[in-house]
PDB file with SEQRES, HELIX, SHEET and CRYST1 records, atoms N, CA, C and O in Angstrom:
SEQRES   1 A   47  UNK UNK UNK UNK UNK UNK UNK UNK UNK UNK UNK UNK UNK          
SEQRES   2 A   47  UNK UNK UNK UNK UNK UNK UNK UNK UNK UNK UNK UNK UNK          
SEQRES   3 A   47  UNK UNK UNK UNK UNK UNK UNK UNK UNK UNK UNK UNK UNK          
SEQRES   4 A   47  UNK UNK UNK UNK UNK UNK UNK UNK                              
SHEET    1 AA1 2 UNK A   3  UNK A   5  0                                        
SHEET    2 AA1 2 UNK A  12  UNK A  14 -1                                        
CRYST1    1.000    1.000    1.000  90.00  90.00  90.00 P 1           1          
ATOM      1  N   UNK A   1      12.111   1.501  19.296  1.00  0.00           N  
ATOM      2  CA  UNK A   1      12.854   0.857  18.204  1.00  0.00           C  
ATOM      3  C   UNK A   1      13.456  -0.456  18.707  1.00  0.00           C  
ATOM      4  O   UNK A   1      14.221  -0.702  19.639  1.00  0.00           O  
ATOM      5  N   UNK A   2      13.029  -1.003  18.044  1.00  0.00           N  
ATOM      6  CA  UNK A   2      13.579  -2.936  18.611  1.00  0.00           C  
ATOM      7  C   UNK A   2      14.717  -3.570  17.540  1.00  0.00           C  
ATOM      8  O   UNK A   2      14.220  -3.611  16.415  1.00  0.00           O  
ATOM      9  N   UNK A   3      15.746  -3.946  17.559  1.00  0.00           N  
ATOM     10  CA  UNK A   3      16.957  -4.470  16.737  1.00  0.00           C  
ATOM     11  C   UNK A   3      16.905  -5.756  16.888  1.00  0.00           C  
ATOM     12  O   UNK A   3      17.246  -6.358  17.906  1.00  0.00           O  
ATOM     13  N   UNK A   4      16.348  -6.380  15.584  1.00  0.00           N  
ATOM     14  CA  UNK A   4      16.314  -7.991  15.316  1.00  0.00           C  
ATOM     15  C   UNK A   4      17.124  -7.860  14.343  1.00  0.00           C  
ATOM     16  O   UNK A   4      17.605  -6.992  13.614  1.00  0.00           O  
ATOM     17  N   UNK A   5      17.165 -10.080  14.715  1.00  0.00           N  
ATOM     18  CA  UNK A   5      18.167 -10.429  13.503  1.00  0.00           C  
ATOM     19  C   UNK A   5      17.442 -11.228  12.471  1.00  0.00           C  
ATOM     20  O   UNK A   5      16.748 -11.974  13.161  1.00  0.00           O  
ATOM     21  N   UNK A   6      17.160 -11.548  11.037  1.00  0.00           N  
ATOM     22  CA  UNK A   6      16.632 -12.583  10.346  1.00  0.00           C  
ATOM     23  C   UNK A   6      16.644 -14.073  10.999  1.00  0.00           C  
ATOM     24  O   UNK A   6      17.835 -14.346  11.150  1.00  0.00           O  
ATOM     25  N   UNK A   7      15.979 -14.973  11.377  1.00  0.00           N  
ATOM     26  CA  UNK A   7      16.566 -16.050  11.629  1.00  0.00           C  
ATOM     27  C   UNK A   7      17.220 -17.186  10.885  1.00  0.00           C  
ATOM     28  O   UNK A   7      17.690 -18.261  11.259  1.00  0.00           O  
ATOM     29  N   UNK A   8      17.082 -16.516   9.538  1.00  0.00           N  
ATOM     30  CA  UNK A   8      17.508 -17.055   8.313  1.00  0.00           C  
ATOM     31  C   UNK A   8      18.802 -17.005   7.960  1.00  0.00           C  
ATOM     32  O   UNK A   8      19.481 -18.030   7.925  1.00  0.00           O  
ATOM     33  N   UNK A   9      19.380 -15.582   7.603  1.00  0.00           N  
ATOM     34  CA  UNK A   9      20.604 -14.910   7.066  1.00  0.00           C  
ATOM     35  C   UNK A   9      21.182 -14.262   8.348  1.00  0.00           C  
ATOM     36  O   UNK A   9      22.397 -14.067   8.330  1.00  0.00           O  
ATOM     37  N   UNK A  10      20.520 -13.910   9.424  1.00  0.00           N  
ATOM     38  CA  UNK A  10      21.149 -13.130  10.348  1.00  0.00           C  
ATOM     39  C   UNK A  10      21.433 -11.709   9.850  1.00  0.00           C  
ATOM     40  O   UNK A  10      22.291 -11.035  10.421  1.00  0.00           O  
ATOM     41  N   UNK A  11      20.779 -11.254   8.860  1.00  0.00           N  
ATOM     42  CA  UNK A  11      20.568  -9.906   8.751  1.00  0.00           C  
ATOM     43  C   UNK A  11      20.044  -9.050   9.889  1.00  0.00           C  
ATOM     44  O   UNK A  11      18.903  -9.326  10.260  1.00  0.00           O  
ATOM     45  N   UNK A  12      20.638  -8.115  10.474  1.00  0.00           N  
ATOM     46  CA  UNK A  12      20.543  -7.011  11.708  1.00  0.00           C  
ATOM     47  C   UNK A  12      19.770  -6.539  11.090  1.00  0.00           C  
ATOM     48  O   UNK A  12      19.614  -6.890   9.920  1.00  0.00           O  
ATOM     49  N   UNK A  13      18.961  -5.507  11.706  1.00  0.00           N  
ATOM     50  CA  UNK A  13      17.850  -4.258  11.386  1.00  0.00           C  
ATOM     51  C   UNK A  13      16.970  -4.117  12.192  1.00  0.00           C  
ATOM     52  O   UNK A  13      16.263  -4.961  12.742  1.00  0.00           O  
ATOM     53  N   UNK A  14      17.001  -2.776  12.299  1.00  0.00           N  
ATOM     54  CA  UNK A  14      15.578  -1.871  13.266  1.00  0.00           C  
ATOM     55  C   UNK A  14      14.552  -2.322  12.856  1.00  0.00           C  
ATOM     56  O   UNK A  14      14.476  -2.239  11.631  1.00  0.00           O  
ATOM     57  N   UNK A  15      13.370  -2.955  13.522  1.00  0.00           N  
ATOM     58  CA  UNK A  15      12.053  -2.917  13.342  1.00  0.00           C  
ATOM     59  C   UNK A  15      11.161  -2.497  14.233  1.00  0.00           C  
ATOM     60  O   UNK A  15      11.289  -2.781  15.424  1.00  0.00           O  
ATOM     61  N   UNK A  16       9.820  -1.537  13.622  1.00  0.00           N  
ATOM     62  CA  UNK A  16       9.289  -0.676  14.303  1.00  0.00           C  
ATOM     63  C   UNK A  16       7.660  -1.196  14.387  1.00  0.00           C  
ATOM     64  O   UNK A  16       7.296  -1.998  13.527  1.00  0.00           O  
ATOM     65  N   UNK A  17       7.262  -1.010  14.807  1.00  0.00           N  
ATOM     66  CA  UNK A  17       5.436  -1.280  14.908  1.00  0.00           C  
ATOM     67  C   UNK A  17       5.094  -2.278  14.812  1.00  0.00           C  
ATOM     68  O   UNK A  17       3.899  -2.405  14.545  1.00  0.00           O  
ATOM     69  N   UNK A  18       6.078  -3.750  14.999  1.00  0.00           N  
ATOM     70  CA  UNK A  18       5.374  -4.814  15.215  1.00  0.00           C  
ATOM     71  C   UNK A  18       4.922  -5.273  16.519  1.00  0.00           C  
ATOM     72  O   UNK A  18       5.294  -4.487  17.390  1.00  0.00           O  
ATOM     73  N   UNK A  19       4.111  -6.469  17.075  1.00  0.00           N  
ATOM     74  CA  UNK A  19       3.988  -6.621  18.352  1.00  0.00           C  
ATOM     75  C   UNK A  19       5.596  -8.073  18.348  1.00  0.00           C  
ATOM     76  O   UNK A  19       6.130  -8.596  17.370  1.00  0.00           O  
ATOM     77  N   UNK A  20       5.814  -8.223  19.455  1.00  0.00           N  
ATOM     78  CA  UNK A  20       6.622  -9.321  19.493  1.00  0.00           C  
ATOM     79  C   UNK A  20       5.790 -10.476  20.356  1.00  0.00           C  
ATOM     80  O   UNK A  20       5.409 -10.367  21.521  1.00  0.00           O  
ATOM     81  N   UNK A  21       5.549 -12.016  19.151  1.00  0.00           N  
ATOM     82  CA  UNK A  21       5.230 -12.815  19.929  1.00  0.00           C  
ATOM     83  C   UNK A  21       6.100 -13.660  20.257  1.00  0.00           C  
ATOM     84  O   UNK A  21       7.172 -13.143  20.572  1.00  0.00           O  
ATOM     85  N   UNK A  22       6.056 -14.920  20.314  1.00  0.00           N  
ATOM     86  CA  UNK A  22       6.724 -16.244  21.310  1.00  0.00           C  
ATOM     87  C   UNK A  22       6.963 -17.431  19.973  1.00  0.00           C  
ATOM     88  O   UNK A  22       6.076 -17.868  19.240  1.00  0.00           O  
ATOM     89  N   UNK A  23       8.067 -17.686  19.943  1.00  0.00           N  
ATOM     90  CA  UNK A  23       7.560 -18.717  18.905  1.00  0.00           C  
ATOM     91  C   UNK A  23       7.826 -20.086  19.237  1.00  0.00           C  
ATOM     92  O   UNK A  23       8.248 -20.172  20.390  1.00  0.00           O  
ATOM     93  N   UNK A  24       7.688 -21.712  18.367  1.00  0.00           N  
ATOM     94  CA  UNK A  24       7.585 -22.082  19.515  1.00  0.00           C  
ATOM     95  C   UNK A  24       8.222 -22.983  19.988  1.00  0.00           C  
ATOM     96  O   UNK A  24       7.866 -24.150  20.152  1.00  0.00           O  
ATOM     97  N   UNK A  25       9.913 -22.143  20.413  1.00  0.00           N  
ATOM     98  CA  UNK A  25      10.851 -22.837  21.171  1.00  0.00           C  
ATOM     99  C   UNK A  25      11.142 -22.024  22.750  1.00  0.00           C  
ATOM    100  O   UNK A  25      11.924 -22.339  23.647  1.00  0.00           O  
ATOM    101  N   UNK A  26       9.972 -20.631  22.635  1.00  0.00           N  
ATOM    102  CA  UNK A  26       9.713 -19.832  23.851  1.00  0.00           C  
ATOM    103  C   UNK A  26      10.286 -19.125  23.459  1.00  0.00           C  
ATOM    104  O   UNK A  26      10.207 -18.184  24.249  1.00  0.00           O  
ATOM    105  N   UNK A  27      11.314 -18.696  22.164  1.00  0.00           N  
ATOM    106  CA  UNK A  27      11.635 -17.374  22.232  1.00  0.00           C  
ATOM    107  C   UNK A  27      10.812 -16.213  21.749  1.00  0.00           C  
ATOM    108  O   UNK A  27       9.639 -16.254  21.379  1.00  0.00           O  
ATOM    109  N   UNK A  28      11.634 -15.138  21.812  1.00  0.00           N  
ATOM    110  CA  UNK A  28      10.862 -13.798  21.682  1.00  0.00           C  
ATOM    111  C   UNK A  28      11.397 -13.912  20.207  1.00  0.00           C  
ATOM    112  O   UNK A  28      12.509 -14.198  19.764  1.00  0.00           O  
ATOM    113  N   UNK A  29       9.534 -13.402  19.272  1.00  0.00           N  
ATOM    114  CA  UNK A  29      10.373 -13.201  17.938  1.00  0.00           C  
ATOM    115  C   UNK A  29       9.562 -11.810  17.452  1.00  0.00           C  
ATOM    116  O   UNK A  29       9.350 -10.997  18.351  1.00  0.00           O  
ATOM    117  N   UNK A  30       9.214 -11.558  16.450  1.00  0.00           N  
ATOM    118  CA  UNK A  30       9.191 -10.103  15.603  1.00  0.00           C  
ATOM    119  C   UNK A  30       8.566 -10.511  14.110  1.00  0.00           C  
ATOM    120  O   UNK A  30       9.459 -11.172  13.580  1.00  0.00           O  
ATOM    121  N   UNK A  31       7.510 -10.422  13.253  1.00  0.00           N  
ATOM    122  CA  UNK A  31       7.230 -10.508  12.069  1.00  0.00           C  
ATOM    123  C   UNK A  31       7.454  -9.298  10.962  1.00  0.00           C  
ATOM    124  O   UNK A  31       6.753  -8.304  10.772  1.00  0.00           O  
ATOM    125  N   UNK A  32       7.918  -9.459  10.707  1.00  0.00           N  
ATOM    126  CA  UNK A  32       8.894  -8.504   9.564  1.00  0.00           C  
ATOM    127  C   UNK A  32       9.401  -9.076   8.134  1.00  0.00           C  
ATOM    128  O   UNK A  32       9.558 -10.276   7.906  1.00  0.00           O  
ATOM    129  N   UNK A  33       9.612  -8.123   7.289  1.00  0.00           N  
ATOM    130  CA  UNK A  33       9.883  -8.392   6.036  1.00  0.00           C  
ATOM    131  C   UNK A  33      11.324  -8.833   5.659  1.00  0.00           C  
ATOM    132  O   UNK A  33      11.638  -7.663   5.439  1.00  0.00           O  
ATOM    133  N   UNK A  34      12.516  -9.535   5.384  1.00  0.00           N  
ATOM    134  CA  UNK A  34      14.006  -9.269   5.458  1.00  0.00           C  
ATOM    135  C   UNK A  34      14.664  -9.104   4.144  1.00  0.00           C  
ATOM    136  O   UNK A  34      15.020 -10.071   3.470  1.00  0.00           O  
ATOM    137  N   UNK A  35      14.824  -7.867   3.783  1.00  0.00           N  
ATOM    138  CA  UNK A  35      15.123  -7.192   2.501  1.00  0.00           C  
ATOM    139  C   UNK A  35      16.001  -8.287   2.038  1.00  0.00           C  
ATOM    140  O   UNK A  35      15.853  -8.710   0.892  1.00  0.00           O  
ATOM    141  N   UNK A  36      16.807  -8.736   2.736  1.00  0.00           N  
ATOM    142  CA  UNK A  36      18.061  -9.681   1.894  1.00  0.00           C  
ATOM    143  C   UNK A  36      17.528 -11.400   1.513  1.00  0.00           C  
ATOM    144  O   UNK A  36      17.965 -11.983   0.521  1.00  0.00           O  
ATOM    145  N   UNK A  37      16.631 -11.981   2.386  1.00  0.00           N  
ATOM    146  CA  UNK A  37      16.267 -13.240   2.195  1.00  0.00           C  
ATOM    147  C   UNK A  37      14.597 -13.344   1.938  1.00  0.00           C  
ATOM    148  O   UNK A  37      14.149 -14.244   1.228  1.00  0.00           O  
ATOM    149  N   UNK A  38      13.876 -12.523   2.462  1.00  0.00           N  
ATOM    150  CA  UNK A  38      12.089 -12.425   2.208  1.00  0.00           C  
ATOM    151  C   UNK A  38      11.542 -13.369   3.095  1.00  0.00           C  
ATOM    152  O   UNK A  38      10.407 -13.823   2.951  1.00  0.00           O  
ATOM    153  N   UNK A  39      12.871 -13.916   4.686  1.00  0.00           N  
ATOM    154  CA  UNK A  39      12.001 -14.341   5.454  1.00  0.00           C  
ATOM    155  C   UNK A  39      10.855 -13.760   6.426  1.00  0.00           C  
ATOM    156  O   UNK A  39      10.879 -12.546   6.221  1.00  0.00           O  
ATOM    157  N   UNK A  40      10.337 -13.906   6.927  1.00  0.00           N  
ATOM    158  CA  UNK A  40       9.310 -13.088   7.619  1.00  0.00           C  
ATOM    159  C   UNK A  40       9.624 -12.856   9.186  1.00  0.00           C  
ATOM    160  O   UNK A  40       9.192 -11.874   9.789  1.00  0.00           O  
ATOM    161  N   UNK A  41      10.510 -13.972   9.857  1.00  0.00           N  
ATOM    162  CA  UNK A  41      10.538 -13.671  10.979  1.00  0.00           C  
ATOM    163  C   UNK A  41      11.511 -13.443  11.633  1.00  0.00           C  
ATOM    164  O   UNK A  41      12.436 -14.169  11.267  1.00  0.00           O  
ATOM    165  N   UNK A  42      11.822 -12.677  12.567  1.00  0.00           N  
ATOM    166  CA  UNK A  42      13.136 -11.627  13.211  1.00  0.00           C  
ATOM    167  C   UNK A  42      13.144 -12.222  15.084  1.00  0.00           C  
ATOM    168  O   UNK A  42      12.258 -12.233  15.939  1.00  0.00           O  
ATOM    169  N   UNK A  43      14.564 -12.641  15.096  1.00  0.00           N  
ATOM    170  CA  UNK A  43      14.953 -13.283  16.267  1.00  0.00           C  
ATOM    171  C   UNK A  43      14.585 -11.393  17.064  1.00  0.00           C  
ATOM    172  O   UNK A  43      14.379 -10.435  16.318  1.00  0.00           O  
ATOM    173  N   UNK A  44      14.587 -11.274  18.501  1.00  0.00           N  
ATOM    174  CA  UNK A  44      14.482 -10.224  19.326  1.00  0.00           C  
ATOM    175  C   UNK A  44      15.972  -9.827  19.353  1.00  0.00           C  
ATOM    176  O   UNK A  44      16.411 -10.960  19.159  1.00  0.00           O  
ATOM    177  N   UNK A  45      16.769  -9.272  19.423  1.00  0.00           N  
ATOM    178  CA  UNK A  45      18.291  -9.098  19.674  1.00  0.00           C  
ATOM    179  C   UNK A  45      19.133  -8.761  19.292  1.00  0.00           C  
ATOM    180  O   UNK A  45      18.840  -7.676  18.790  1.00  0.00           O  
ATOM    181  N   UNK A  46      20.568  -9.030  19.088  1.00  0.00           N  
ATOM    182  CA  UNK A  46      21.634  -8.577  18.577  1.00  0.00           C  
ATOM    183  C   UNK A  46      22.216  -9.702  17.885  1.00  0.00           C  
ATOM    184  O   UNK A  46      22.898  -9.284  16.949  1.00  0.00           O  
ATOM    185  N   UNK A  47      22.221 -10.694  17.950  1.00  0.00           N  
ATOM    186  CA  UNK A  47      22.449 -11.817  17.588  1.00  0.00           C  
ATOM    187  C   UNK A  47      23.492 -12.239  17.955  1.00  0.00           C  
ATOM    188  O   UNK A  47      23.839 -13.380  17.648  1.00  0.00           O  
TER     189      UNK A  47                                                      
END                                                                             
């Protein structure tokens, strides 16, 4: 279980079965859905 944040809204949440790639400022990111904004991509972390 991996805990990202939206990079949008900073919405927290568990995400499960994605791979995590690199995006491209070198961080670690997560492609995911974000119930509150419908961005797609999730910082790695706690924020």
């Amino acid at each position: 279980m991996t805990i990202g944040y939206c990079v949008k809204c900073r919405d927290k949440r568990e995400i499960e079965g994605s791979k995590p790639y690199t995006m491209k400022n070198g961080k670690p990111a997560i492609k995911g859905t974000c119930p509150t904004c419908s961005t797609a991509i999730f910082r790695i972390g706690r924020g």
